[in-house]
C-alpha positions in Angstrom: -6.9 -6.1 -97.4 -4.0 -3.7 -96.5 -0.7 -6.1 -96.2 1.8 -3.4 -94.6 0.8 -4.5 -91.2 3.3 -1.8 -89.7 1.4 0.8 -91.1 -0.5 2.6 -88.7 -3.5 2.9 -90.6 -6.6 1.3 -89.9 -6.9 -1.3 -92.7 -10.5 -2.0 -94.3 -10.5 -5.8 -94.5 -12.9 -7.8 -96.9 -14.4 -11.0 -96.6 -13.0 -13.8 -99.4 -16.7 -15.2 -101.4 -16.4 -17.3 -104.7 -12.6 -15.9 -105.2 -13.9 -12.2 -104.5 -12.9 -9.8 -101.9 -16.4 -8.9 -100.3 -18.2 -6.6 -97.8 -20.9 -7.4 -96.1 -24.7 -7.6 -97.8 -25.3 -4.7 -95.7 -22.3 -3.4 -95.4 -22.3 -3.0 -91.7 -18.4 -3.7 -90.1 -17.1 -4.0 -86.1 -13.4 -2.9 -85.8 -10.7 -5.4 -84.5 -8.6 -4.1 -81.9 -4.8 -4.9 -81.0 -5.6 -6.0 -77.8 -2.0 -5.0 -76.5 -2.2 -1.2 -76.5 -6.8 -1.1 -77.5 -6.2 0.6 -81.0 -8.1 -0.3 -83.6 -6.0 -1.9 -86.1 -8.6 -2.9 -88.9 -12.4 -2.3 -89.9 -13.9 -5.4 -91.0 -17.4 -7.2 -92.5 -19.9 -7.9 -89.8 -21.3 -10.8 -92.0 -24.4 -13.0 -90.8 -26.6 -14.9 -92.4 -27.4 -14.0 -96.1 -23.3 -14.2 -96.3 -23.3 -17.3 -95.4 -25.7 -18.5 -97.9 -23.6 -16.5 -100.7 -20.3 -18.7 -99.6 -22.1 -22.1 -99.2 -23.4 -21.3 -102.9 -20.5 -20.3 -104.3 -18.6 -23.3 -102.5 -21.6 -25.8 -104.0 -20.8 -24.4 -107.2 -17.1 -24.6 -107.1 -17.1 -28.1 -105.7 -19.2 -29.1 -108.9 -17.5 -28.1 -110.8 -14.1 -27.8 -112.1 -12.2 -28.7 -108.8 -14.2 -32.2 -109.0 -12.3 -32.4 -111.9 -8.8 -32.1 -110.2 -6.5 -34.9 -109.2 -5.6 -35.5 -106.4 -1.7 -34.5 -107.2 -2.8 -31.9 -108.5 -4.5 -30.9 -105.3 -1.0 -31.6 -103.4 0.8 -29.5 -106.0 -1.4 -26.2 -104.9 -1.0 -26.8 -101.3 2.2 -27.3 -101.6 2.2 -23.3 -103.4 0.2 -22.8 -100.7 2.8 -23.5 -98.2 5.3 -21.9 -100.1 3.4 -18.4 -100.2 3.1 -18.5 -96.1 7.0 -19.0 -96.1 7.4 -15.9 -98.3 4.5 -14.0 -96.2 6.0 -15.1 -92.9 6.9 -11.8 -91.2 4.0 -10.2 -92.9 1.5 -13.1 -91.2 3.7 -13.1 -88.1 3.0 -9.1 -87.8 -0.8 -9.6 -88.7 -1.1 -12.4 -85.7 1.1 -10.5 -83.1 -0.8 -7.1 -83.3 -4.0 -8.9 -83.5 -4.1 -11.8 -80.6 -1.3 -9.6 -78.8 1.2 -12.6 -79.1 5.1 -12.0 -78.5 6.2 -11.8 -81.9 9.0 -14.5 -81.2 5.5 -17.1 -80.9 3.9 -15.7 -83.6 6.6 -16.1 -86.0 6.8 -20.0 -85.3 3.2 -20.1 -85.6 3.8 -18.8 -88.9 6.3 -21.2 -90.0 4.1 -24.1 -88.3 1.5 -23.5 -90.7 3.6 -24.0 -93.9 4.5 -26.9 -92.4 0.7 -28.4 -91.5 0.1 -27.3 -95.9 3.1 -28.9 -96.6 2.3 -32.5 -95.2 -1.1 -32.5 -96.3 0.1 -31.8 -99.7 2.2 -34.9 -99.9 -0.7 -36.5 -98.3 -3.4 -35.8 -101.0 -2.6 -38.6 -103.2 -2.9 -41.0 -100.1 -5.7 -41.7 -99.6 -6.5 -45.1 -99.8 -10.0 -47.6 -99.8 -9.3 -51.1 -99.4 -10.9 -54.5 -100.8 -12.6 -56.6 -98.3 -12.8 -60.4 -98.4 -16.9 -61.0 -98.1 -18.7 -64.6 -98.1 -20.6 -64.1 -101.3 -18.4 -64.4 -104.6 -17.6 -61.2 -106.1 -15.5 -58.4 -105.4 -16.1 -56.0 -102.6 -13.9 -52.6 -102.6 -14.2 -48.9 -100.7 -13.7 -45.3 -101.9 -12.9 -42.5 -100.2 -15.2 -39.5 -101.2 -14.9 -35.8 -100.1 -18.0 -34.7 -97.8 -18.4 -31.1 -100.0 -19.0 -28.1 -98.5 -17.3 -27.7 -95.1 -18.0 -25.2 -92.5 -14.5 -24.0 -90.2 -14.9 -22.3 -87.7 -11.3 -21.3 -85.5 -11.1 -19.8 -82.3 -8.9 -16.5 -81.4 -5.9 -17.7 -78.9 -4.6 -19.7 -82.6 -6.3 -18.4 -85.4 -3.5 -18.7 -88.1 -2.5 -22.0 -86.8 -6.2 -23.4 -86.3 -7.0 -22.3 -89.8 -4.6 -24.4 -91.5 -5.2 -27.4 -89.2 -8.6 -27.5 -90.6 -8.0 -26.1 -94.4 -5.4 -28.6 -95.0 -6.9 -32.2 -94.7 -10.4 -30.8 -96.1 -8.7 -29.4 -98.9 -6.5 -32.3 -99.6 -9.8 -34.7 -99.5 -11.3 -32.4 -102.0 -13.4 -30.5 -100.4 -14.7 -27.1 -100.7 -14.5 -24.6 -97.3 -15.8 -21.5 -95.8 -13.7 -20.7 -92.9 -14.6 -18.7 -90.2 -12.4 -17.1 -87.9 -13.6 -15.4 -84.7 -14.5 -12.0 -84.3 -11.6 -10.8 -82.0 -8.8 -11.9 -85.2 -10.1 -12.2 -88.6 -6.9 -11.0 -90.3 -4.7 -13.9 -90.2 -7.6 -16.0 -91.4 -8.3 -13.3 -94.3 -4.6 -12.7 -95.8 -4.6 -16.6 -95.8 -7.8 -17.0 -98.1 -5.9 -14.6 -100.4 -2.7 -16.9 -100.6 -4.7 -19.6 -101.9 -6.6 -17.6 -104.5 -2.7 -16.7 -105.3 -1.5 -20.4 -105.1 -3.9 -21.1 -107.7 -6.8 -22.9 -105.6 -10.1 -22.2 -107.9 -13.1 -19.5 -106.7 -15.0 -20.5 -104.0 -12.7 -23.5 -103.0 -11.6 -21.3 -99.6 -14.2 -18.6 -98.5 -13.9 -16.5 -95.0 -16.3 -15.2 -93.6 -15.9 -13.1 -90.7 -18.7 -12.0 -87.7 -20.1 -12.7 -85.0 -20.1 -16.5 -83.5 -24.0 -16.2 -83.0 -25.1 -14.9 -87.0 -22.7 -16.1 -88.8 -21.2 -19.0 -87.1 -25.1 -19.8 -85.7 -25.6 -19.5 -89.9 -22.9 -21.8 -90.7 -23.5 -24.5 -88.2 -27.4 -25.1 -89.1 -27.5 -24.3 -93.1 -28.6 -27.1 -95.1 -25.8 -27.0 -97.8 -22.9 -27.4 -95.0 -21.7 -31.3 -95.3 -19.5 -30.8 -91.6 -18.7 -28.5 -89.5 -15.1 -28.4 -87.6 -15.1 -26.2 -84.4 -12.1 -25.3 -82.3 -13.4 -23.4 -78.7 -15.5 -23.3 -75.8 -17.2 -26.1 -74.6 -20.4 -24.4 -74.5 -20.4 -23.2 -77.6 -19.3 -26.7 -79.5 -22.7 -27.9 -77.8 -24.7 -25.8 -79.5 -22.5 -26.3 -82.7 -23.9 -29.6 -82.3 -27.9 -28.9 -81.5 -27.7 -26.2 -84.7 -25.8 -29.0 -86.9 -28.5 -31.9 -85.8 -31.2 -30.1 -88.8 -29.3 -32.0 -91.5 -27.8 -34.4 -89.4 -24.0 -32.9 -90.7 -20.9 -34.4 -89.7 -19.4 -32.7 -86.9 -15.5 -32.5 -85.0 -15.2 -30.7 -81.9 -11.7 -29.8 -80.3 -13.2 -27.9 -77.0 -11.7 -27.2 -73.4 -9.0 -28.6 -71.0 -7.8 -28.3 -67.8 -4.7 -30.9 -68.5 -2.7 -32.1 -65.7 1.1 -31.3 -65.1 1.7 -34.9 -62.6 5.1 -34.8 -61.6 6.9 -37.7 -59.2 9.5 -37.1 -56.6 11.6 -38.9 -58.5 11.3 -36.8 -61.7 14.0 -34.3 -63.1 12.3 -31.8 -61.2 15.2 -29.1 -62.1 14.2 -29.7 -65.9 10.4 -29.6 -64.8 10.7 -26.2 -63.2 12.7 -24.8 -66.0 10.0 -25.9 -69.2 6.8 -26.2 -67.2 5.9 -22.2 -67.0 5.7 -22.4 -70.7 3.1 -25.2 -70.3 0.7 -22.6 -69.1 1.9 -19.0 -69.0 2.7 -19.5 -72.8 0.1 -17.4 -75.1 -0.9 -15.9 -71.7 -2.5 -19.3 -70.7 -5.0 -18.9 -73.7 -4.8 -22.8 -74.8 -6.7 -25.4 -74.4 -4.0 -27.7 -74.0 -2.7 -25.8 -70.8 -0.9 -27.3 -68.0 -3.3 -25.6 -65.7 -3.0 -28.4 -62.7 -0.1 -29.2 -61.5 0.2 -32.4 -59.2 3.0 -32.8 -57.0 4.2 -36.4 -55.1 3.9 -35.2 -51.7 7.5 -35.7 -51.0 8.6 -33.2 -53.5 5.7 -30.6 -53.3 8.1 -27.7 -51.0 10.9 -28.3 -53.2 8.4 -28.4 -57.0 6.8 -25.4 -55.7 10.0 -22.9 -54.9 11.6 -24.6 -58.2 8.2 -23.6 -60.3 8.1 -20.5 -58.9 11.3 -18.9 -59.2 10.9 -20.2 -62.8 7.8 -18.1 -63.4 9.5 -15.4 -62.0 12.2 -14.8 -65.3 9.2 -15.5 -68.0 9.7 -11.9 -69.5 6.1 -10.4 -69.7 5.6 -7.1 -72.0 5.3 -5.6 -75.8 4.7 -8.3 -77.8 6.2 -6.5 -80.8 9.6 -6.8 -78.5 12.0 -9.9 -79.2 12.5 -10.5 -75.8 9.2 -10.6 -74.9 7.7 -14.4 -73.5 4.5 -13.6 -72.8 2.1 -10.7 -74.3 -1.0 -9.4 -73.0 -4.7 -11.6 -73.3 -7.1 -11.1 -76.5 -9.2 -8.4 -75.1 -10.1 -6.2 -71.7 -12.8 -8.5 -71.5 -10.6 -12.0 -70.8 -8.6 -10.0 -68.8 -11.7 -9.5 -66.5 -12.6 -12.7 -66.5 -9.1 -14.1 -65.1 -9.1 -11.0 -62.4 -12.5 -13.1 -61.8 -10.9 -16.2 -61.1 -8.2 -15.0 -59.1 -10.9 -13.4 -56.6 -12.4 -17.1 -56.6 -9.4 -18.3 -55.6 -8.5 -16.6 -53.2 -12.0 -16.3 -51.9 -11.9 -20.6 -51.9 -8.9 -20.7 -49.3 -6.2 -21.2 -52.3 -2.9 -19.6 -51.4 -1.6 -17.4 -53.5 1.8 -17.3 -53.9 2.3 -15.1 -57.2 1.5 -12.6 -59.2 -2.7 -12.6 -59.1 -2.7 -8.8 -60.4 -2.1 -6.7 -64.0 1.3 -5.4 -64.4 1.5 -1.8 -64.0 3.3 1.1 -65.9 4.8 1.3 -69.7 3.5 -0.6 -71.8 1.1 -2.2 -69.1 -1.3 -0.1 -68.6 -2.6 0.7 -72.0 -3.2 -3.4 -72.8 -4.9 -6.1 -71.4 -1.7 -7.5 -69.3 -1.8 -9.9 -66.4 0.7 -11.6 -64.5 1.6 -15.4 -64.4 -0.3 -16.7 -61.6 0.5 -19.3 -59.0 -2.0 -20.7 -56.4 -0.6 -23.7 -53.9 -3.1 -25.1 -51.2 -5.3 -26.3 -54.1 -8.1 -29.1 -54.1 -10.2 -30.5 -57.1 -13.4 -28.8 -55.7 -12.1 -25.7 -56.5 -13.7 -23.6 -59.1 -9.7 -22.3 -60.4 -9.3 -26.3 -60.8 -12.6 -27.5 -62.0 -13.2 -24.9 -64.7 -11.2 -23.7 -67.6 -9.8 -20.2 -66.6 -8.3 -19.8 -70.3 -5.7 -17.4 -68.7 -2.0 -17.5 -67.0 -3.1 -18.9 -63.6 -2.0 -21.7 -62.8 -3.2 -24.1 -59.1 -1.1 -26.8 -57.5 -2.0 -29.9 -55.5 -0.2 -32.8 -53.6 -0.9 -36.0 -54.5 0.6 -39.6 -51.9 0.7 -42.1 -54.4 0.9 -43.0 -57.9 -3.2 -43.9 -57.8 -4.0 -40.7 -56.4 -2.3 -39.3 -58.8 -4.4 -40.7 -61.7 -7.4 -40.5 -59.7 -7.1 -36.5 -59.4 -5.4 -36.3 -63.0 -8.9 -37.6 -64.1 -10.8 -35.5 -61.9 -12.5 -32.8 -64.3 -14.7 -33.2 -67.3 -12.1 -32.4 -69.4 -10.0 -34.5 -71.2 -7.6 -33.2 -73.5 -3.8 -33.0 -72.9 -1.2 -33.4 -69.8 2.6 -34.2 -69.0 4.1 -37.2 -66.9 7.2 -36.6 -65.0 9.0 -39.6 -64.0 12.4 -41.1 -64.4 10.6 -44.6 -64.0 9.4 -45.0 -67.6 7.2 -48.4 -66.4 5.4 -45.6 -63.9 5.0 -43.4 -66.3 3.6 -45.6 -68.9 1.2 -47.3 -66.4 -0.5 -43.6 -65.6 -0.1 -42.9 -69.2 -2.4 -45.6 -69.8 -4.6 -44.5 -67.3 -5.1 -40.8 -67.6 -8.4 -40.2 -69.4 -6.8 -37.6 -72.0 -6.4 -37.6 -75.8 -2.9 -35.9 -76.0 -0.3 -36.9 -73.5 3.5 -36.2 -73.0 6.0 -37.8 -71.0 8.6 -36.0 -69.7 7.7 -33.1 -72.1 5.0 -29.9 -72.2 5.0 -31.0 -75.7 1.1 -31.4 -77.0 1.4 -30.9 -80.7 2.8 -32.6 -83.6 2.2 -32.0 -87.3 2.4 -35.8 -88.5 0.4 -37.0 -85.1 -3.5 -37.3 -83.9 -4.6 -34.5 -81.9 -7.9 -34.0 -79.9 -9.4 -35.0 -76.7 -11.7 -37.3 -74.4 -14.8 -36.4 -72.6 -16.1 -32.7 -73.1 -12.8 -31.9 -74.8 -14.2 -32.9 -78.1 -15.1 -35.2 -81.2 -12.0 -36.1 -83.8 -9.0 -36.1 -84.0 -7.5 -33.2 -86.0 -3.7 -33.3 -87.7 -1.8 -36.3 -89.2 -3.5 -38.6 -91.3 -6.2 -39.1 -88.8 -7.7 -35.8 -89.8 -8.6 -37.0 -93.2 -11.2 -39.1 -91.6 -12.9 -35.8 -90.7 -13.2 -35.2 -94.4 -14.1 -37.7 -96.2 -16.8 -40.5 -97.0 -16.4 -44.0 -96.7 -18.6 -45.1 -100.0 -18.6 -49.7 -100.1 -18.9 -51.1 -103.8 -19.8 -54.8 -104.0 -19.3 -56.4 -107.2 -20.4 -59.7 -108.1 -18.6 -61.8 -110.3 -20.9 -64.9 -111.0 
């Protein structure tokens, strides 16, 4: 694949099977478009199902042989190369993911640097993993191993695919496990360049294949073949369902980090100054394309008037525009196509008796008009029967609702089907704790918009998922728990 991503060329990008750059079996491609001005910035494989088959072999094969062989240092030792080779690719992957998600390039550089980091930890934690020995009542010695599963299916979504990708490649290579990674069809670049750094950092053929194609061939392929031990899916709801109908034919091991619709719950006696000032980040970041989102925002009734002006006049300086521009906070959404979908929900909105009190249209003019661009959106007047509250919009609109008490407060928090993320604002840390403890949500924050943390558990409740993905938790999703009972008489 073509590195210079300045170059305004349309690259020809291959897929990565058994350590070789590939096309397709029938060579058929779909271009990938920089959703930020519609050019097409690459052509790439439309693979389906007879790729598939070709990665799961050649990842059977490599898992067989040689890398069974390998220590689990040594495993550490090439992710930690690994992790190296993104620092020295950094502006290049930066680039890649900016033109391709439409990103501000500011984001995408720290996504960049956040995925050396993810290769980095799970280098140094290769060689620890642990079994135990366990007393039992008959006389002998009873101990566990960790195994690898094998072959792993990962398949990434497009509002994170550098970051994703790592999140999954790290733990399941650091267990010893073979992948084929998947990246959706709106941005297979990142996903690409970063199966050719591991070639480069030395990781053997067919450890790390990418596929790339359509969610309903080649993921559909992935998900139900017979030689994949797990699958790992990061994205819609719906579609992490029918991950888990098409993994049921071999009964595979599956993790799930699917939708949210976290609550932003902030007291009257919070630092509401401080609130106002981080909180449009919480959602308008990455054009309100992540899951963890602060897409509800309760208010103590006491404080709502005040929470509201403070939020909004916030929103107001979040710099929308080119995201190849430094200044730029917020680019445009992944495709025409999401961009309908959140004119959609504003209409709902609106149509529901939510007041709108910001932005609810595209920005017009240079460079608007040639991108899919919307505005941060504010809606006040909300309720939780609403469909802009109930259901994940996966966009930069954002509803808010009064709450009396601190029990209405959790009882709207936990008010959706979701349950993945949220923030507590309260200078009463006993308060804060106490909802804490209450809020049905995997990933929580006090006093922060702060959902993710390399060396800590990540992943939700309810129909936000299965697992729990970074820290040492995640090598759970990759490994076997094998018992060996000894007896000694």
């Amino acid at each position: 694949m073509t590195t210079d991503t300045r170059a305004a060329a349309v690259q020809d990008a291959k897929m990565i099977i058994g350590g070789e750059q590939v096309d397709a079996a029938d060579e058929q491609t779909f271009d990938v478009v920089n959703p930020a001005n519609g050019e097409v910035i690459a052509r790439a494989p439309l693979g389906g199902p007879e790729d598939v088959d070709r990665a799961v072999k050649a990842a059977q094969a490599a898992f067989e042989g040689p890398w069974s062989t390998w220590s689990a240092s040594k495993r550490g030792r090439t992710l930690q190369k690994l992790s190296n080779l993104v620092k020295e690719h950094m502006e290049e992957l930066a680039q890649l993911e900016s033109r391709n998600v439409g990103k501000p390039i500011t984001g995408a550089r720290g996504e960049a640097f956040a995925v050396s980091l993810v290769f980095e930890y799970y280098a140094g934690a290769a060689n620890k993993l642990f079994g135990e020995t366990i007393p039992v009542s008959k006389p002998g010695l009873d101990f566990t191993l960790r195994e690898p599963i094998g072959v792993v299916g990962l398949i990434v979504p497009w509002n994170f695919p550098m970051n994703m990708a790592s999140w999954k490649l790290g733990p399941a290579l650091a267990a010893g496990n073979t992948t084929i990674l998947k990246p959706a069809s709106y941005t297979p670049l990142t996903a690409l360049r970063l199966g050719e750094l591991a070639l480069e950092a030395g990781f053997p053929p067919g450890v790390v294949n990418v596929i790339t194609g359509p969610g309903g061939t080649a993921g559909a392929a992935l998900a139900a073949h017979g030689g994949v031990g797990k699958i790992a899916f990061t994205g819609e709801t719906t579609t992490g369902q029918e991950i888990m109908r098409l993994a049921s034919g071999n009964v595979k091991k599956v993790s799930l980090e699917l939708g949210g619709k976290s609550p932003n719950i902030v007291f009257a006696d919070a630092d509401l100054e401080r609130f106002a000032a981080e909180s449009p980040y919480s959602v308008f970041d990455n054009a309100g394309q992540d899951c963890t989102a602060r897409s509800r925002i309760f208010v103590e009734a006491s404080a709502h008037d005040q929470v509201v002006e403070l939020f909004t006049e916030a929103t107001k300086k979040v710099v929308v525009g080119d995201p190849a521009d430094d200044k730029t906070e917020m680019g445009s959404l992944v495709s025409e196509r999401q961009r309908e979908r959140v004119a959609d929900y504003v209409a709902i909105g609106r149509g529901e008796g939510a007041e709108l009190i910001y932005g609810g249209e595209p920005p017009s003019g240079d460079p608007f008009d040639a991108g899919a661009y919307w505005t941060p959106t504010i809606f006040d007047g909300a309720r939780t029967d609403m469909r802009i509250v109930c259901e994940e919009i996966f966009g930069p609109v954002v509803a808010i609702i009064p709450f009396s008490d601190e029990a209405d407060a959790i009882r709207l928090a936990n008010d959706t089907p979701y349950g993945l993320s949220g923030s507590i604002w309260s200078r009463d840390i006993g308060k804060a704790l106490r909802v804490a403890k209450e809020v049905k949500a995997g990933v929580l924050s006090i006093n922060s918009n702060t959902s993710v943390h390399t060396e800590a558990p990540f992943g939700g409740y309810k129909m936000s998922g299965i697992g729990r993905e970074l820290g040492m938790h995640a090598l759970e999703l990759y490994t076997e728990v094998k018992n060996v009972f000894v007896d000694l008489t």
